[in-house]
C-alpha positions as CSV (number, residue, x, y, z in Angstrom):
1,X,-64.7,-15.4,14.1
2,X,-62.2,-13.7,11.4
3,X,-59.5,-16.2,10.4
4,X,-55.5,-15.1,11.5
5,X,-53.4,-13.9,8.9
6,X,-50.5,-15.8,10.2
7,X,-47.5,-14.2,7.7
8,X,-49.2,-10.5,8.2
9,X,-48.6,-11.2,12.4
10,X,-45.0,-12.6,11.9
11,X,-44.1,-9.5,9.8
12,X,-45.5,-7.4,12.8
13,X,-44.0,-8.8,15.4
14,X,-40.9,-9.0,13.9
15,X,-40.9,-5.7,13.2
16,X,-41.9,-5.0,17.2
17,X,-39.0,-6.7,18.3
18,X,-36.6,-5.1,16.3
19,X,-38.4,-1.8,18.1
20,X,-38.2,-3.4,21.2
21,X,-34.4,-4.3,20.7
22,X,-33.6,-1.2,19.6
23,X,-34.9,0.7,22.5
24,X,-33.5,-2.1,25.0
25,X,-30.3,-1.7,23.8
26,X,-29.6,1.2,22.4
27,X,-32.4,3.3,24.2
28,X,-35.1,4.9,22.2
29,X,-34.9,5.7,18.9
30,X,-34.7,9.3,18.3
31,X,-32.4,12.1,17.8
32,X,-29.3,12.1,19.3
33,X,-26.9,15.7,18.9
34,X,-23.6,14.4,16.9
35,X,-21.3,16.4,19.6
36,X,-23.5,15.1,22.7
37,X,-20.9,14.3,25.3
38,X,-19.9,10.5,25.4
39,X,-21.2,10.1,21.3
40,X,-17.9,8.5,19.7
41,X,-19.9,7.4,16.2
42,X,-22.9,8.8,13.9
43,X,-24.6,8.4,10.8
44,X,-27.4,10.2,9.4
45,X,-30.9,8.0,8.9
46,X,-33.8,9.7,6.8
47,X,-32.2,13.2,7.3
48,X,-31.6,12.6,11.1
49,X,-28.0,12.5,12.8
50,X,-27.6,9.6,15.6
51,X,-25.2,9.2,17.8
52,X,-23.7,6.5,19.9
53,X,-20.7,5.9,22.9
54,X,-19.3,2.8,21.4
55,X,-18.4,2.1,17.7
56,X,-20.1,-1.7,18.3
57,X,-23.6,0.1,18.7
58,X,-23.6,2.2,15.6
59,X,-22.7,-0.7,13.5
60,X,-25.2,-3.3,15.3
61,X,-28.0,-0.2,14.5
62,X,-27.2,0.7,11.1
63,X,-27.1,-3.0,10.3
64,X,-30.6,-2.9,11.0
65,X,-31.5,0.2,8.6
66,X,-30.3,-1.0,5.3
67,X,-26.4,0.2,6.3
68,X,-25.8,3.9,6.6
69,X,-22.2,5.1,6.2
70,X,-20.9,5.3,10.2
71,X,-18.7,8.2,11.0
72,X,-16.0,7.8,14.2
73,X,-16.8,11.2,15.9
74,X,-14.7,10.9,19.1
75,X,-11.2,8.7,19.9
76,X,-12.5,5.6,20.8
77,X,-11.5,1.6,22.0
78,X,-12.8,-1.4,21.2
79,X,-13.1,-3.6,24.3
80,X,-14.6,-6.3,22.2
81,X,-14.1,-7.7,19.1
82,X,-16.3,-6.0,16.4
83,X,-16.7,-6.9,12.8
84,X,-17.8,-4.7,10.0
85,X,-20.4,-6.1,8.2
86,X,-20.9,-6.9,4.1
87,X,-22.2,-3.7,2.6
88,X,-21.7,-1.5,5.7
89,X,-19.2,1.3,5.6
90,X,-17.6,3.1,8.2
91,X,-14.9,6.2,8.0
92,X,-12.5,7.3,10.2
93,X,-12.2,11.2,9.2
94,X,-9.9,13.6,8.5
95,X,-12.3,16.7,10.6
96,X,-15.6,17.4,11.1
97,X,-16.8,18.0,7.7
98,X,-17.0,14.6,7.8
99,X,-16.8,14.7,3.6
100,X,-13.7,11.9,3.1
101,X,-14.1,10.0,-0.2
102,X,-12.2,7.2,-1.0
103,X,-9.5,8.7,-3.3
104,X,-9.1,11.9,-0.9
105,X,-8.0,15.2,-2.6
106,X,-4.8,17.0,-3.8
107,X,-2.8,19.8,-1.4
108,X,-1.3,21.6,-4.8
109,X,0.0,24.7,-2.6
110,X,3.3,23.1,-0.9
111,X,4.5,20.3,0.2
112,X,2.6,20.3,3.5
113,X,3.4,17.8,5.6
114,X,0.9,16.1,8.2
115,X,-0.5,17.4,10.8
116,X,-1.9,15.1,13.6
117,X,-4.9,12.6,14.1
118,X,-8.2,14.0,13.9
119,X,-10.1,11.0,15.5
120,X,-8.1,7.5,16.7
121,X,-9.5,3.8,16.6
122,X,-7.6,1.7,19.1
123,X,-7.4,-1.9,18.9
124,X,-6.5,-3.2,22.0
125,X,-4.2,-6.2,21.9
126,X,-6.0,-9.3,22.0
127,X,-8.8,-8.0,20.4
128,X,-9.9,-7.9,16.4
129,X,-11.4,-5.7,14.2
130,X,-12.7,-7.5,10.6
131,X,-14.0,-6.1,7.6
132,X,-16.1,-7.4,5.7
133,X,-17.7,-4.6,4.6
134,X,-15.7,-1.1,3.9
135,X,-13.4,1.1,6.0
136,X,-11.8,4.1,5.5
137,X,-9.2,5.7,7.3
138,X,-9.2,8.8,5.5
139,X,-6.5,11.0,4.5
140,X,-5.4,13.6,2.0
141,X,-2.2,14.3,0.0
142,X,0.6,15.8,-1.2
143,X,0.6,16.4,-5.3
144,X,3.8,18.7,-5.1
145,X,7.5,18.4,-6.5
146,X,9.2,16.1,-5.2
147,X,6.8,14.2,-2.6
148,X,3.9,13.7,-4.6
149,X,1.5,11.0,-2.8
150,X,2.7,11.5,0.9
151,X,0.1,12.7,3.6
152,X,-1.0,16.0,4.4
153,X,-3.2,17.8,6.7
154,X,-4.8,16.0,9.5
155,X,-6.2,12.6,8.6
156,X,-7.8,9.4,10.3
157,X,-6.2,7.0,12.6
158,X,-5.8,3.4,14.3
159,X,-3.8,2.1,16.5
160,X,-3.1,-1.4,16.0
161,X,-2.3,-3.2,19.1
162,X,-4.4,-6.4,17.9
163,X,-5.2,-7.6,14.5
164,X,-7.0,-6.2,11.5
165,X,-8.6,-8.5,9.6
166,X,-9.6,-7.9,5.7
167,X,-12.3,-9.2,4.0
168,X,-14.1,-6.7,2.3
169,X,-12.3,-2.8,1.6
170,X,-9.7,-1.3,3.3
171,X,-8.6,2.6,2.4
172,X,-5.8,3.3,4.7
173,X,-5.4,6.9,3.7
174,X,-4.8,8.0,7.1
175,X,-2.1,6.1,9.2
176,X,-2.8,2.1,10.4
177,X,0.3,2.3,13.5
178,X,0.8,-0.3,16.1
179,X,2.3,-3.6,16.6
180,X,-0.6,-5.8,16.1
181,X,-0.7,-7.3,12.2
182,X,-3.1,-7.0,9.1
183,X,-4.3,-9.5,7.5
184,X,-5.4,-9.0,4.1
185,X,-7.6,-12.5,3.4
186,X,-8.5,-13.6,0.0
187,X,-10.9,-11.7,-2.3
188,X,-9.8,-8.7,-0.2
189,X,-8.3,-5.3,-1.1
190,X,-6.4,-2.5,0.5
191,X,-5.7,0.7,-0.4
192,X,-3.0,2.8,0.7
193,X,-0.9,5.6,-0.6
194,X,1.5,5.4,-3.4
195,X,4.3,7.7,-2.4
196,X,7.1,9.2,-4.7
197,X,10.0,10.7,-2.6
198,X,11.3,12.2,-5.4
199,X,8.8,13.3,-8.2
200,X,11.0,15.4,-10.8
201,X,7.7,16.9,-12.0
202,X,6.5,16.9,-15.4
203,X,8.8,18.8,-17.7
204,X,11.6,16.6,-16.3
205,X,10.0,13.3,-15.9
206,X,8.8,14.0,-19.8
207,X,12.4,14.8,-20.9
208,X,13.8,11.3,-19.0
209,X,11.2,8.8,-20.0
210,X,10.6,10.1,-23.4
211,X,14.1,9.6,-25.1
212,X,14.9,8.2,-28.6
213,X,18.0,6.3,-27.5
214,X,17.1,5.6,-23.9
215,X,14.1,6.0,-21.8
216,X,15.0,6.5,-18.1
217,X,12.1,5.9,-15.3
218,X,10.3,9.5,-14.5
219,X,10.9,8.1,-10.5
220,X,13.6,6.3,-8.5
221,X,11.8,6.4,-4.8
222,X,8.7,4.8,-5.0
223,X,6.7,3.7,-1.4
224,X,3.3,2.5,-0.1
225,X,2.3,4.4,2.9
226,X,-0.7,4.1,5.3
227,X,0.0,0.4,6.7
228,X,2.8,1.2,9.3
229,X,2.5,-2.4,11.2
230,X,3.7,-5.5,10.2
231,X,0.8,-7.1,7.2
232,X,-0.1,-10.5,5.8
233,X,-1.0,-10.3,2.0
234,X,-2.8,-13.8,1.1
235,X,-2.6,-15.6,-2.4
236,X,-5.7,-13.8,-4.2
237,X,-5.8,-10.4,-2.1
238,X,-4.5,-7.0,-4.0
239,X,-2.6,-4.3,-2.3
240,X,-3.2,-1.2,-4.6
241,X,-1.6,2.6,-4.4
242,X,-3.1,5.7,-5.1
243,X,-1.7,9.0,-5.2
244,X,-1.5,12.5,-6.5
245,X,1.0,13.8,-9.3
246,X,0.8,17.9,-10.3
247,X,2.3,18.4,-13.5
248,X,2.1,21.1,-15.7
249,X,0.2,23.2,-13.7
250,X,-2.0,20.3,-13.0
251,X,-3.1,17.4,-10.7
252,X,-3.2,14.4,-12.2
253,X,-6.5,12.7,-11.0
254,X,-6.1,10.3,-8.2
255,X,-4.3,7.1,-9.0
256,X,-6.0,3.9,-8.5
257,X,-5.4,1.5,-10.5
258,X,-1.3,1.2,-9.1
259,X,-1.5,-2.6,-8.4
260,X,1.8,-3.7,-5.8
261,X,-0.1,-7.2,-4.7
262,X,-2.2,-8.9,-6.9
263,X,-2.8,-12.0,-9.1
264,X,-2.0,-10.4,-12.7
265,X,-0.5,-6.9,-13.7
266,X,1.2,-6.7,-10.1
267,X,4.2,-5.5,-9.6
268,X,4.1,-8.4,-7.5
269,X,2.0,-11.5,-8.6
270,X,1.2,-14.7,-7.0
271,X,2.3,-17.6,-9.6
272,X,-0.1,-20.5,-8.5
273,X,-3.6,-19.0,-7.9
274,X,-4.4,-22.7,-6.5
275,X,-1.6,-22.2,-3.7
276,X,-3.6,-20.9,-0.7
277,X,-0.6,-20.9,1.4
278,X,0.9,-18.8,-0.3
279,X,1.1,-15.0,0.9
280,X,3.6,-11.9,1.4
281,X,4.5,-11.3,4.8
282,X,5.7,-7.4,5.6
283,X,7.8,-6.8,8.5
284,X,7.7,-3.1,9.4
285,X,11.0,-1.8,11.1
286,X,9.8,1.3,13.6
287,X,13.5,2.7,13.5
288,X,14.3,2.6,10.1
289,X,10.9,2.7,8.4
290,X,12.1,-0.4,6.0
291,X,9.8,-2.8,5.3
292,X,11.1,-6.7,4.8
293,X,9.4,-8.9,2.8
294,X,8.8,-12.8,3.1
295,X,7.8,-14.5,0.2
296,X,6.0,-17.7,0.6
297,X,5.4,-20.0,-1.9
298,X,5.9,-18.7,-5.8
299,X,5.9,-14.6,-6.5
300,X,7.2,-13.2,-9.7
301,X,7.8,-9.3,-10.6
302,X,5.4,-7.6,-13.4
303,X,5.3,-5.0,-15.5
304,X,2.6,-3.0,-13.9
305,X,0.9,0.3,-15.0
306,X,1.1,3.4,-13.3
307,X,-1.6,5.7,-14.7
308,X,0.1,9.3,-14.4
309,X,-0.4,10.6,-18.1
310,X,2.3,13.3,-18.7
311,X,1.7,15.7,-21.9
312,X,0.2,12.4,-23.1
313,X,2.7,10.5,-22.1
314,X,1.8,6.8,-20.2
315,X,4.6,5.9,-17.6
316,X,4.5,2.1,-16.9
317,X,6.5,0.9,-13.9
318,X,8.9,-1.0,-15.4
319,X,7.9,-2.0,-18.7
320,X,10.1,0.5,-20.5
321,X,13.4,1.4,-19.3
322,X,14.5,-0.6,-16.0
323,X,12.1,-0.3,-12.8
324,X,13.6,0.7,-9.6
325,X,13.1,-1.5,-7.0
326,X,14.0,-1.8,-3.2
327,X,14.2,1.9,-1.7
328,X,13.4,0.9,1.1
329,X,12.1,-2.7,1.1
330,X,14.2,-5.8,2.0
331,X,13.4,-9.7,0.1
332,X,13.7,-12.6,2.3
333,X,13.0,-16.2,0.6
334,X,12.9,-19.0,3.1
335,X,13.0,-22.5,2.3
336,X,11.3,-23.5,-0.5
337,X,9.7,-20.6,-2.1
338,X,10.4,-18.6,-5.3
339,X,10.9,-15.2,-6.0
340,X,11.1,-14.8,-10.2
341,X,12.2,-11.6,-11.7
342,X,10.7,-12.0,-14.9
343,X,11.6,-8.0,-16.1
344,X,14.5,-5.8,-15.4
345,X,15.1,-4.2,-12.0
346,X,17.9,-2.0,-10.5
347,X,17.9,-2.9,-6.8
348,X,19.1,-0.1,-5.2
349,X,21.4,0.8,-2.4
350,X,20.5,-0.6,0.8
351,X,18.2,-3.1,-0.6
352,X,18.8,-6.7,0.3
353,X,17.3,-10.0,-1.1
354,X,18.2,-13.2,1.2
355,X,17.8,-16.4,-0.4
356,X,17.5,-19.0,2.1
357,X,18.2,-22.9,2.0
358,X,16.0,-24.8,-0.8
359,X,14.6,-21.1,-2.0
360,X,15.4,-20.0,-5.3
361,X,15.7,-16.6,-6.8
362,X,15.3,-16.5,-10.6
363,X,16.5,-13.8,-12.5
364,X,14.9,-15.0,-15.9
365,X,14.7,-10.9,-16.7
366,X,17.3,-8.7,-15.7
367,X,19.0,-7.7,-11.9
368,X,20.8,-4.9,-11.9
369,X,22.3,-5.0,-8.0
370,X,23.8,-1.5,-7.7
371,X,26.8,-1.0,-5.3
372,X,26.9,2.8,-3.4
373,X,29.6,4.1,-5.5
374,X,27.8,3.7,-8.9
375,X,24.8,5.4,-8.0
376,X,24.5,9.3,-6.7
377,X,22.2,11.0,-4.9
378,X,21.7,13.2,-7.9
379,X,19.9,10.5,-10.0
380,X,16.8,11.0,-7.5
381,X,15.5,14.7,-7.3
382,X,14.9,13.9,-3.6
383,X,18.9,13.6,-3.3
384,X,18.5,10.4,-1.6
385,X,21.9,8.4,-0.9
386,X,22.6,5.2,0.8
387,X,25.9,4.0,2.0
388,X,25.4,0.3,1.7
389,X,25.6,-1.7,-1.4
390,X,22.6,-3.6,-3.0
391,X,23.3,-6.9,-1.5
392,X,22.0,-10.5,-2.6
393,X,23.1,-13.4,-0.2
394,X,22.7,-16.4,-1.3
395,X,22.4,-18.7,2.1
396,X,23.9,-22.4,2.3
397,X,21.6,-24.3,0.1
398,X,19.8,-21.4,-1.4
399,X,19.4,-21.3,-5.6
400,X,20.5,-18.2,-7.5
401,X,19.8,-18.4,-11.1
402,X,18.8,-15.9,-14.2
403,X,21.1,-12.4,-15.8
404,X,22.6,-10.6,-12.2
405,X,24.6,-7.6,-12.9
406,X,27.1,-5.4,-11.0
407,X,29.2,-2.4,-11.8
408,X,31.4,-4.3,-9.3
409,X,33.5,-6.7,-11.6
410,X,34.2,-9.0,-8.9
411,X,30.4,-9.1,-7.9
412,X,31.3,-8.5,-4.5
413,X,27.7,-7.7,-3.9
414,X,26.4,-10.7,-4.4
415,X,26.9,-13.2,-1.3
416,X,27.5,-16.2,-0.8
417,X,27.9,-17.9,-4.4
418,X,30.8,-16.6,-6.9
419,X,29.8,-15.4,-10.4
420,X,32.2,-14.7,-13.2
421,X,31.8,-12.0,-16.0
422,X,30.4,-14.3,-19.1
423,X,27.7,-12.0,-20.9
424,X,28.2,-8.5,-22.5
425,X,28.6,-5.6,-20.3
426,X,25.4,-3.8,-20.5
427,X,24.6,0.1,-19.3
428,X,21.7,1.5,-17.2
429,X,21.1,4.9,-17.5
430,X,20.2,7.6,-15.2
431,X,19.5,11.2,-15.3
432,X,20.6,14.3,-13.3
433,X,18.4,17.3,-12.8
434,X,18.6,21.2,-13.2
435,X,15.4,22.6,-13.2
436,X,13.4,21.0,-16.0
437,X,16.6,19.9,-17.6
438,X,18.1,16.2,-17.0
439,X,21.2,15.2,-18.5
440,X,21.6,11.3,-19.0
441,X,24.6,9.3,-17.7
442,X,25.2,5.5,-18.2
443,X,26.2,3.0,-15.5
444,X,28.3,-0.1,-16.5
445,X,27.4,-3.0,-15.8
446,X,29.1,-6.7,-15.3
447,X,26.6,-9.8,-16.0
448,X,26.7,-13.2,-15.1
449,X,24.6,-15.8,-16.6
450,X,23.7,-18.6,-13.9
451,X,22.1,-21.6,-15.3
């Protein structure tokens, strides 16, 4: 009697019941046409399209066969919660070329605005979707004067009723809509569009930024765009922009390497890497489209690179010249957390920091808190105005310290503490715009010290 091969029959049968599980479950394993009538997700295995009628089946499948990228074919709804596993991808497309990469591509021919969702993931309240793995909710856009970076064309969808969890990836090319909340984990990283309202285009932005006696930021409006819902950053994820610029009858590659969240060379940088409270909390306002955010625990500003390379030219954020900050984001510090401005920033109209009891916000850079009447709409070539001053209020308790500036000599922008005039007047500059001409103006500005 021939002796058993006891490892050679394990392999076999495991391999049966993966057969068997397959064809239990998912029915047999064959060919499946990608538009067959009830399919909602594909991918292609050894040159052969699949197709499934939930989302949940095409990932517990291709997690079986080594991970094949999983496209949504078909609006669809989770009625469970589904996570996407390490090393699997899955793309929410912008049409059925089903080609979407990860950076997207340029629309140089006009500012074409978007057009509606190809395909929609719904997330039902109550339910959650985590990745662990990669998704992309894919999206293309604009590279054209002055709203380089904003969406274009159709593009993928979710609609966030529940929560999004973050692992792994997240592109959010596309639109993330809803009232349900991200939540960006540790080790994570999203993507989503960096959006400038009000790209001068290169000539300009060249003439502005590249100045002997003062360099003035190529861009006032800067935005992220893709997470519409309200989005927890943890200490140790990164929230990173990419975008579009044309320039000199070019596009600029893709931009990824714009870090917003992050621990180092953020614009916005967790200070204690050991703090794993610690996170930024956006709050997305459906009406206005203004995002406010909480910080918790320690986050200082940084002098972050924005690669768009202009006849040569490297524009960082705000290491040279002052950054523009605000637009259309909102600060709020409550108790016992720190907001450090460690570079120089004009907060712009309608931008407000609060500064809550026991919370301290330290200017050890530069503020420059601009009230309405010292800053037209001619400085941004998107002729963008607001009527309300740049406001800091400084709550009952709260800690202001650092260089704050004001063209208002009264600092009647800044709430709730008084400041005096004790430092030397100091200008910002700003540029207005005919054609590929810019002409510089300066802004005066009071300072106060506050030890």
């Amino acid at each position: 009697m021939s002796k058993i091969n006891k490892n050679s029959t394990c392999k076999t049968l495991a391999l049966l019941m993966v057969f068997v599980m397959m064809c239990a479950v998912f029915g047999p394993f064959s060919a499946s046409a990608a538009d067959e009538e009830g399919n909602v997700a594909q991918f292609t295995y050894n040159g052969t399209v699949y197709g499934y009628p939930t989302l949940a089946e095409a990932v517990s499948v291709a997690n079986l066969l080594g991970h094949p990228v999983i496209y949504l074919i078909d609006n669809h709804t989770l009625t469970g919660n589904l996570t996407i596993p390490a090393d699997q991808k899955v793309i929410i497309p912008t049409s059925d070329a089903y080609n979407d990469t990860e950076t997207g591509v340029a629309n140089v021919s006009g500012a074409g605005a978007p057009t509606e969702a190809y395909v929609t993931l719904t997330v039902p309240d109550g339910v959650t979707l985590e990745v662990t793995g990669t998704l992309l909710v894919a999206g293309n856009q604009q590279s054209t004067v002055p709203r380089a970076g904003f969406l274009t064309g159709s593009y993928g969808a979710i609609q966030l009723e529940g929560d999004l969890v973050v692992n792994g990836t997240l592109y959010a090319r596309g639109q993330i809509n809803g009232g349900g909340t991200l939540t960006a984990n540790t080790g994570s990283t999203v993507y989503q569009r960096f959006e400038v309202a009000d790209w001068r285009g290169g000539t300009a932005s060249f003439r502005a930024y590249n100045n002997e006696e003062h360099s003035v930021y190529p861009f006032e409006l800067y935005q992220t765009g893709g997470v519409n819902v309200s989005a927890v950053y943890m200490n140790g994820s990164r929230m990173m922009g990419q975008s579009f610029i044309y320039s000199n009858q070019q596009t600029v590659g893709a931009i990824s390497t714009v870090n917003i969240i992050g621990s180092s060379n953020s614009l916005l940088t967790f200070d204690d890497a050991n703090d794993t409270d610690a996170s930024i909390d956006f709050a997305y306002n459906t009406t206005t489209d203004v995002f406010t955010a909480t910080i918790n625990g320690s986050v200082s500003t940084g002098d972050i690179s924005v690669d768009i390379s202009v006849f040569g030219i490297h524009f960082p954020l705000t290491a040279t010249g002052v950054g523009p900050f605000g637009y259309v984001l909102n600060v709020f510090l409550p108790e016992k957390s720190t907001f450090n401005v460690s570079n120089e920033l004009k907060l712009l109209p309608g931008c407000t920091i609060t500064v809550n009891k026991d919370a301290t916000l330290n200017a050890s850079g530069r503020i420059y808190a601009y009230t309405s009447s010292a800053y037209s709409a001619d400085y941004n070539n998107a002729h963008w105005t607001n009527a309300n001053d740049a406001i800091i209020e400084v709550l009952d308790g709260g800690i202001l310290k650092g260089n704050i500036g004001s063209p208002d000599p009264n600092f009647g922008n800044i709430h709730g503490v008084t400041l005096t005039e004790n430092m030397t007047s100091e200008k910002v500059w700003e540029v207005t715009q005919s054609s590929t001409t810019v002409t510089f103006h300066d802004i005066d500005f009071h300072m106060s010290s506050v030890a």
